[in-house]
N, C-alpha and C positions, 0 to 999 in steps of 0.2 A: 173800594175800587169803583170807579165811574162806571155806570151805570148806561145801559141804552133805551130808550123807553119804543118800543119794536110794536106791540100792537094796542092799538085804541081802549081804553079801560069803556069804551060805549059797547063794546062787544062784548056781549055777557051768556060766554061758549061756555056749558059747562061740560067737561070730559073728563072723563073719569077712564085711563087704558083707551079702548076703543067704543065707548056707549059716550053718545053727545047729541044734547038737542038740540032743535031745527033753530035755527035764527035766520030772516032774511038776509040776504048774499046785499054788498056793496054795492051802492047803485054805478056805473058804467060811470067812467071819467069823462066829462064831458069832447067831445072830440074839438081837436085843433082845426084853425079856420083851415080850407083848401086854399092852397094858390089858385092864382089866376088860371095858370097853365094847366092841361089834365095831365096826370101821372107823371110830372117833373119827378128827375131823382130827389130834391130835397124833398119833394112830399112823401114820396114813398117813403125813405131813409128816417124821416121826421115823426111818422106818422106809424108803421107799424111796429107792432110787438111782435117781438119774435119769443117761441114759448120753447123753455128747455127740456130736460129730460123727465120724464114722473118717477116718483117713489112712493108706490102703494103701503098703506099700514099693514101691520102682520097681519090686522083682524080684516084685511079689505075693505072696510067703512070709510076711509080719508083717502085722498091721493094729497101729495105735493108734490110741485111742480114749481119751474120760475119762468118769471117773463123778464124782458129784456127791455129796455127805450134806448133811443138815442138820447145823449146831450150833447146839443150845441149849439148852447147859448154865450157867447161871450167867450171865453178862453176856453170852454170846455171842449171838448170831441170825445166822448166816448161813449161808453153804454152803461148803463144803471140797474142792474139787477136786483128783483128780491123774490122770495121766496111765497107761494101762494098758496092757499088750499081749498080742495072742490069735495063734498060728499060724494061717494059711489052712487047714490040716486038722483046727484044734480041739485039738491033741497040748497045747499047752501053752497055762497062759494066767497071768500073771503081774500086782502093780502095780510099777509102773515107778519114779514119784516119791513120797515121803512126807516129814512134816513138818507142822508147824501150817499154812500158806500154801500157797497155792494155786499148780496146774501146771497151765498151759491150751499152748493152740491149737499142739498138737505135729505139725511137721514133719518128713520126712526126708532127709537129706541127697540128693543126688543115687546118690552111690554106695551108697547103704542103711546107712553103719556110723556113725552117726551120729543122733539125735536131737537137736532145736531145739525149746525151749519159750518161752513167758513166766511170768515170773512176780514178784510181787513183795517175793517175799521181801528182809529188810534192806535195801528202796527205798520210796520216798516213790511210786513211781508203778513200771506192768510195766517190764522190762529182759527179752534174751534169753538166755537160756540154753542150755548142751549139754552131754550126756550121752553116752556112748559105752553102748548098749543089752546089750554083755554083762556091765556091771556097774559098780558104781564109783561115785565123787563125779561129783557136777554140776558145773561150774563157770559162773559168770557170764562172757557175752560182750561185753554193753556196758553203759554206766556213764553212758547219754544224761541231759541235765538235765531231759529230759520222760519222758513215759511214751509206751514204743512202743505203737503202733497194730495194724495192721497188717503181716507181714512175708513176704519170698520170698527163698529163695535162687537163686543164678542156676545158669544149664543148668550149669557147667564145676564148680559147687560151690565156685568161689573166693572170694566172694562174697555176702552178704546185702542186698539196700535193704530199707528201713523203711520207711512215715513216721510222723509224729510232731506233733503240737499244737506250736508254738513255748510253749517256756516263757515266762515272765515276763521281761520285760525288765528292766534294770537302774533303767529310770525308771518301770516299774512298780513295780516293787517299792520303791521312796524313797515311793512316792506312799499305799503300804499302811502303810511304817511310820511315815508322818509325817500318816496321817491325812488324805491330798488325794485318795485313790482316788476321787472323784466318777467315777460312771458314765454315759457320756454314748451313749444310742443309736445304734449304729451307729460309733463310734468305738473306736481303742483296741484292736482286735480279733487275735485269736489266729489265726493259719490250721495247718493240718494240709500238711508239705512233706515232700521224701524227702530221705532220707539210704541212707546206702551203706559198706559197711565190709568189709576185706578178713579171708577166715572162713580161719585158721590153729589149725586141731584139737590142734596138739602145744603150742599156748602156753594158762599159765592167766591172762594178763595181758589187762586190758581191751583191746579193737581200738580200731584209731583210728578213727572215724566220719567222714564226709566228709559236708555238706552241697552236694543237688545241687541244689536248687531252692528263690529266696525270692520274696515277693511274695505281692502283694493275689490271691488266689485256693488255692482249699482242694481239697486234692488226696483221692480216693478208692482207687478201684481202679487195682492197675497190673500191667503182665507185662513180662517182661526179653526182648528179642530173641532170635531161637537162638542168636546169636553173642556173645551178652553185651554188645553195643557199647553199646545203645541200650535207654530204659525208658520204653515207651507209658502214659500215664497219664490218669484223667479227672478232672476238676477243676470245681470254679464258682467263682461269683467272690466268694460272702463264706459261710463257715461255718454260719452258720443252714440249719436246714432249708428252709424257706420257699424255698429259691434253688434247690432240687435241678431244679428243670427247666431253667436256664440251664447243663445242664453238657456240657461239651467234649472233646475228646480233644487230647491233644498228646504231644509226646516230646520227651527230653532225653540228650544224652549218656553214660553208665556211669559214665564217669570226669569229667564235670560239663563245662559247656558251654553255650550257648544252649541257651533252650526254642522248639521251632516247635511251632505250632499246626497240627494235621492234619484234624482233620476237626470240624463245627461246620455243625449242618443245621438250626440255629435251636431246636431244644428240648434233649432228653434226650437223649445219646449220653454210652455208659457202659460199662463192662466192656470195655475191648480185649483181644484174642487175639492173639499174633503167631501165624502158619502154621510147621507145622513149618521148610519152607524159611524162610523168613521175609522173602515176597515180598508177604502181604498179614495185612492184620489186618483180626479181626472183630470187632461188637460191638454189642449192643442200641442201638435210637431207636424213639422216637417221630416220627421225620423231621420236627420241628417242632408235632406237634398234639398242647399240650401238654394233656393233661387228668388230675385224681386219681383216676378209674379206673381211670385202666392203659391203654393199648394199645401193645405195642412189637414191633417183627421183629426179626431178623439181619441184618444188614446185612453186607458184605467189603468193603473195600478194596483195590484193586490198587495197590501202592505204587511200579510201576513208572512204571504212567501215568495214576495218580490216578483211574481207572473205580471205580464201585459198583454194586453189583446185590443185590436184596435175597435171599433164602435165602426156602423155602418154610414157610407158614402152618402153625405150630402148634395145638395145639388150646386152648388157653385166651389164648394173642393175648398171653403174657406169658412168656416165654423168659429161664430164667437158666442162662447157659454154664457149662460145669463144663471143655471144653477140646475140643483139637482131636483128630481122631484121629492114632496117628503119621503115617499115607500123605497127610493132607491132605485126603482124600475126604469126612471128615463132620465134624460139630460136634455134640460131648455134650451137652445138658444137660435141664434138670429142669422141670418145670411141674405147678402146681397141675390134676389131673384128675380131676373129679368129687369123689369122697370120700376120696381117695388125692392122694400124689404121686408121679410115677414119673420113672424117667427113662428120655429118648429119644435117637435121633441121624436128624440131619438132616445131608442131601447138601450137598455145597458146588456146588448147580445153579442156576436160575435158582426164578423163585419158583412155578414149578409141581412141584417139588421133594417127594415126600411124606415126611414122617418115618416112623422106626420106633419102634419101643416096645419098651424092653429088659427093664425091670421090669412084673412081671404080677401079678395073685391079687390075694386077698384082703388085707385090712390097709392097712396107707401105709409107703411108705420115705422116707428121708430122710438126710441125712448122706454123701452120696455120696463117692467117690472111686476113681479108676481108676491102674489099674501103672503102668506108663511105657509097655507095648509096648500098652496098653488093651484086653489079652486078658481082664483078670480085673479086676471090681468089690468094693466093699465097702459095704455100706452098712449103718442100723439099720433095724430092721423091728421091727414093731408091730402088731395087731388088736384084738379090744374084748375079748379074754379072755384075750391072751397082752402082757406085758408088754417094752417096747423091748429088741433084743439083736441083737445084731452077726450077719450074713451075709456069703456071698461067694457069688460067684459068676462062671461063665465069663461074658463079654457076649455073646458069641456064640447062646449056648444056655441063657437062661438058666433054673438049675436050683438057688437057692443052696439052701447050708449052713446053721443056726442055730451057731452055734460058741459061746454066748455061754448060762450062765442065768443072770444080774445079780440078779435078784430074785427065787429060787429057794426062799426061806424067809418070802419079805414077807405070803404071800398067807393069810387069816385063816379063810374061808371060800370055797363057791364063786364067781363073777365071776359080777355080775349078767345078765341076758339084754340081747344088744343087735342088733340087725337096722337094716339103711337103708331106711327105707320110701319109696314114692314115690306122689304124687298128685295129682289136678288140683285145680290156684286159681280164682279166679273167673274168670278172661279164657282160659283153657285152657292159663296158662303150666304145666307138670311142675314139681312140686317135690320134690327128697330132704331127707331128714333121720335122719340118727340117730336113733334112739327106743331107750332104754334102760328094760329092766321092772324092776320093782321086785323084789325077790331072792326074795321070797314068793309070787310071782305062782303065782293060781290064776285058770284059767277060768271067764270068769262071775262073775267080782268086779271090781266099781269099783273105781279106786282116784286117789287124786288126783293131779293133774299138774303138773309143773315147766316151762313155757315158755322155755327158757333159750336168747338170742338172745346171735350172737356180735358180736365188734367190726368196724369197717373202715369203711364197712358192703363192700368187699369180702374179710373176713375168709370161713371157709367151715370146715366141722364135716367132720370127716374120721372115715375109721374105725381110733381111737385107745384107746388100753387103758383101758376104766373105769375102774380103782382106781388110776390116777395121779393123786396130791393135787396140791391146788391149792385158789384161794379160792374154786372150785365141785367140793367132792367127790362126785362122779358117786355113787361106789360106796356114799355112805356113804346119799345121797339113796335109793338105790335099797334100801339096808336098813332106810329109814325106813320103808318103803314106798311112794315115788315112782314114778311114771313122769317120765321126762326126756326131752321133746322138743326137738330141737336143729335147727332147719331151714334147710335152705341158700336162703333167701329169694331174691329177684330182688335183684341188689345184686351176692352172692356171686361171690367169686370160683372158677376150677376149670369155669366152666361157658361159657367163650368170652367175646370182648367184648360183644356185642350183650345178653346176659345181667347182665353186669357194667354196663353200664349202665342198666338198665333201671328202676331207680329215680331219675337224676335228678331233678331239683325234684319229687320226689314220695314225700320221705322220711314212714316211718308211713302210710301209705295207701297204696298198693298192695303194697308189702312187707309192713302187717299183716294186709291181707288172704290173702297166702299164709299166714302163719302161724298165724291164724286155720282157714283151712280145714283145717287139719294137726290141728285142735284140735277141730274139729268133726269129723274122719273116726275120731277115737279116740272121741269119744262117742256116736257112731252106733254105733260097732262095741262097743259096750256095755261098754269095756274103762276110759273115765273118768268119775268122780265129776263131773258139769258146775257140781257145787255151791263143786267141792274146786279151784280154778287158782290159779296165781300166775306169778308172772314177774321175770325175773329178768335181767341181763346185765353187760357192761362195757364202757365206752366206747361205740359205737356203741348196745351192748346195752344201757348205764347211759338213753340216748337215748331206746330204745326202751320202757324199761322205766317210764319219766316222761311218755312222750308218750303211752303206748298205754291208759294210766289215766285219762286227758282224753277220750278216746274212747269208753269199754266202761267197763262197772262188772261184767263176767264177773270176771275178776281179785278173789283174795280178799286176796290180798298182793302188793306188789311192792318187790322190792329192788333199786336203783340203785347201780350202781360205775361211779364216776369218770364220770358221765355227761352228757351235751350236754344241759342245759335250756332256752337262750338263745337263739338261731341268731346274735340282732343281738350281744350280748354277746360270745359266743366267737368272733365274729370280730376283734374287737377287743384279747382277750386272749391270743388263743392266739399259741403259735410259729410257727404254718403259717395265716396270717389267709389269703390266697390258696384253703384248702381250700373253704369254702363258697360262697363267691361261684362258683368254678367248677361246685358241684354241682348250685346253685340259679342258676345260670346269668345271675346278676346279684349285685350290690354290693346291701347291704340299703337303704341309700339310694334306690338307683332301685326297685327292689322292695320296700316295708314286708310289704305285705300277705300277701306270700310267705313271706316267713321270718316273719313271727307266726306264720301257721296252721301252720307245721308246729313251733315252737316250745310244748313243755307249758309255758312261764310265762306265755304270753299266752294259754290255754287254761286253765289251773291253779283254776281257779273250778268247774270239772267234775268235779275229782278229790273221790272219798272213799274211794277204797282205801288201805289202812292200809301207809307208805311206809318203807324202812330205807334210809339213805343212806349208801354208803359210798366217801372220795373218799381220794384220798394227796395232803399235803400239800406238798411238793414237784413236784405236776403241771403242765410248761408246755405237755403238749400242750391236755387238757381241764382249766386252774384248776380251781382250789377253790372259785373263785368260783361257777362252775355250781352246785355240789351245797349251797353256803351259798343262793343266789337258791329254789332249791326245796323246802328247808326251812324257811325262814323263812316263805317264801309258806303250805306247809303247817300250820303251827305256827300262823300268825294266821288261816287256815280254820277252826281246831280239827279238824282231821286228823291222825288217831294216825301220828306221825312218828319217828326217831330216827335221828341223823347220827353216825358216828364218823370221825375222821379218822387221818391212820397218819403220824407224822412221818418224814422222809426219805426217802421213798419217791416216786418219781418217777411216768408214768402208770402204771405197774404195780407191782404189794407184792411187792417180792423178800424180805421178811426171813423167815426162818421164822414167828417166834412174832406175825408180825403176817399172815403170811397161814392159821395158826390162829385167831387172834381173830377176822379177817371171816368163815370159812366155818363158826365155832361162833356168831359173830351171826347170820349167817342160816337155819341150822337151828334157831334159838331163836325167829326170826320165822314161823318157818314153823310150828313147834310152836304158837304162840301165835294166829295167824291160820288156819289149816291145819288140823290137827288135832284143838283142842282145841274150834274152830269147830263 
């Protein structure tokens, strides 16, 4: 079997489980020349790493971690991943995998000596991979006809489950090559099911795979029992998103068997936990009320005698588990808080239960993962002038380490100013928001403003490193001389349920009036141009960005990504048709009148701000169609309009050089309407 040759035989790690001595860390890659220009999006785009999730060792002594490049050089566009690794004390820090192809979502064996990747290298779709971390060839572990998903190895390390999409059947594929594939709704369908395969370190031969589970129903999250026997899973019953609130929880044998169904409380129930003893399992619901804002608890099961009780009230009412403690006493995990995310732990009591808060300060963490004994965490941390890099820290006390400077030579100039400001809306709801100054900022000068609204509409603006590129480059806005307002509107998620819903059927009105008053307390305070706004967003934002010009003629620009112009339309096209009738609290049929008014195409007769539309042509959450209905409309207004579209790109522009092209078109519109205004 061909062979990968993944890290340098100069590296002379020796590791033995979790004891490894010091070797000096990779000297820094030399950095690419700057453009001429400061903070162009190709530079940014070109130039930083962006660093993925950690997975700490059982013993806490290694973290890994991946970082990311762009490629685009010549036909290329995309991103390059591999896998790295950092000592908990910073002594060393290493990359792991290399190669044209990418190394992702790297796990540890149980016993530490051991590293699991995906990758897809010389495959049509991921396979898993392992590595031995003091050095060596990789070798491939499975040789599935689909591409794995998801993977966990089990407590005793003997073992790996997957799952996986069902490939193509055999009368599929007759049906592709002879030309009969007609696609018929709701037929025909692919489900995602586990498989299982016995994990032998000293062989380089493909494992045999075992399939544990078939049928009409698509399998998610899952955790192996402590004893290996048994694998809790949650499931709906057809692939589509659209279904995600019909999902359930069940279990199935290790070594294949009847599936029984365990728990099913009529909505969402999702993420199981086995207990360390492994007497009960936890796991998010909605207890039946299923709504697209959000609201879910913790829920446990007694598996003895089938009791539940639910776990104590987080503070944003949306709970994702990261695991158990080893004693059984608490449950990790993480939730959007404010302008951060942190992570907490909650008692296994009844629901007056309070949590605690592990992660603290300034910035947002993310990427979490904990030892095996859950003494010592790892996670990435970030703030608006320090860019993402690996921590540790005890849980106990927590006091982390920076171990990590990933992007140590990226930075061109100083990092714009940015602060979370807060203040009152018209009904006296509090509102924060980001606010980034412009890089030139001097007291007592105007200067014009960026409205930049996020998606969801429970998405939420966190305090994140400005000069991370993207198809809104903060840093580059703010050397244009921008201010960037970014407001966690009512909607927002991070701010409780009651919060999170607070926009129902009342999408663009009362949410733009928070963001409005955000916009009126910076031109009071003499600090914007009232002449100089625009706006701007995606998705939700693209929404807001269409509707809020139907409204107001303040706005001197606005530029739409991927954005809801329809409300009756998108429901009809989209993947998730269920979204809006829940929001708007009726089918547009029974309601017309509702979904028009909050819909900018049945408004679109008010607009004359000058519109930049930009949509990905592969999008099924928000079509293409939305962002063709509102250019067209514009265009036969005679409303200075311009639409571009991004092929292959789903509702987000992963490619590099196309998520260059949209945030160098919008600083071109902005120049044009903006500035030169």
């Amino acid at each position: 079997m061909k062979k990968y040759l993944i890290v340098s035989a100069l590296i002379l790690f020796l590791l033995n489980g979790c004891k490894a001595a010091s070797v000096s860390a990779d000297e820094h890659d030399a950095p690419k020349d700057n453009n001429d220009e400061l903070w162009t999006p190709q530079y940014m785009t070109e130039n930083f790493k962006r660093v993925g999730g950690t997975e700490i060792s059982p013993c806490g002594e290694w973290i890994a971690f991946t970082i990311s490049e762009a490629r685009t050089e010549g036909e290329k566009s995309d991103f390059l991943t591999h896998i790295h690794l950092v000592k908990s004390d910073g002594s060393v820090q290493f990359q792991l995998t290399r190669g044209d192809e990418s190394a992702s979502n790297p796990k540890w064996s149980p016993d530490g000596k051991y590293i699991s990747f995906t990758s897809s290298r010389g495959n049509d779709g991921n396979q898993i991979w392992m590595i031995n971390p003091k050095g060596g060839e990789a070798w491939q572990i499975t040789q599935a006809e689909g591409s794995v998903s998801q993977y966990k190895w089990s407590n005793s390390g003997d073992h790996i489950a997957f799952t996986m999409v069902d490939p193509p059947s055999e009368e599929q594929k007759r049906k592709r090559r002879e030309r009969e594939d007609v696609n018929v709704e709701g037929e025909d369908l692919n489900f995602s099911h586990l498989y299982v395969f016995e994990v032998d370190p000293k062989s380089y031969e493909p494992a045999d795979i075992q399939r544990l589970t078939k049928g009409e129903f698509h399998i998610g999250r899952f955790d192996w029992s402590p004893d290996d026997k048994t694998i809790a899973f949650d499931h709906r019953p057809r692939p589509e998103y659209q279904y995600w609130p019909e999902t359930s929880i069940s279990t199935v044998p290790a070594d294949s068997g009847a599936v029984n169904k365990l728990i099913d409380l009529g909505g969402s129930d999702s993420n199981p936990l086995y207990s360390p003893d492994g007497k009960r399992i936890a796991f998010t619901t909605d207890r039946g009320n299923v709504r697209w804002p959000g609201y879910e608890v913790i829920k446990v099961k007694n598996l003895d005698d089938g009791s539940m009780f639910r776990l104590g009230k987080t503070h944003d009412d949306e709970p994702r588990m990261v695991s158990w403690s080893p004693d059984g006493n608490e449950i990790f995990f993480w939730e959007l808080h404010k302008t951060s995310i942190d992570l907490f732990a909650m008692p296994v009591e009844d629901e007056e239960a309070q949590y605690r808060q592990i992660t603290s300060g300034p910035g947002q963490f993310s990427g979490f993962s904990l030892s095996a004994d859950a003494s010592k965490m790892a996670a990435i941390h970030q703030n608006f002038d320090q860019a993402p890099d690996i921590i540790v820290s005890a849980t106990e006390d927590f006091n982390p380490s920076r171990l990590t400077n990933i992007n140590d030579s990226y930075e061109q100039t100083e990092i714009a100013k940015a602060e979370v400001i807060r203040y009152e809306s018209f009904d006296g709801k509090i509102i924060e928001a980001p606010l980034i100054y412009p890089l030139d900022y001097e007291e007592g000068k105007q200067y014009p403003v960026l409205l930049h609204v996020h998606g969801g509409p429970t998405g939420v603006y966190r305090e994140t490193y400005v000069a991370t590129p993207g198809v809104y480059p903060l840093q580059k806005f703010a050397a244009e001389g921008y201010f960037v307002l970014r407001p966690n509107f009512r909607g927002s998620g991070g701010y409780g349920k009651d919060f999170r819903f607070a926009n129902v059927s009342d999408w663009g009105f009362g949410d733009l009036q928070d963001m409005k008053a955000g916009l009126d307390k910076l031109i009071e305070e003499g600090k914007v141009d009232p002449d100089k706004q625009a706006i701007m967003g995606w998705s939700y934002g693209g929404y807001m960005s269409s509707f809020a010009i139907t409204q107001t003629d303040r706005f001197k620009a606005s530029m739409v990504g991927a954005g809801v112009t329809n409300l009756i339309s998108m429901t009809g096209t989209s993947d998730i048709p269920g979204f809006l009738p829940d929001y708007f609290e009726s089918e547009y049929w029974e309601n017309y009148e509702r979904h028009q008014r909050h819909s900018a195409i049945f408004n679109v007769e008010n607009i004359t701000t000058p519109t930049l539309i930009l949509h990905p042509e592969e999008d099924v959450r928000v079509p293409i169609s939305q962002g063709y209905e509102l250019y067209v409309a514009l265009k036969r207004l005679g409303v200075d309009t311009k639409m571009a579209t991004y092929p292959r790109q789903p509702h987000g522009i992963r490619e590099p050089k196309f998520i260059i092209d949209a945030a160098e078109r919008q600083l071109d519109w902005l120049k044009k309407y903006i500035k030169e205004e």
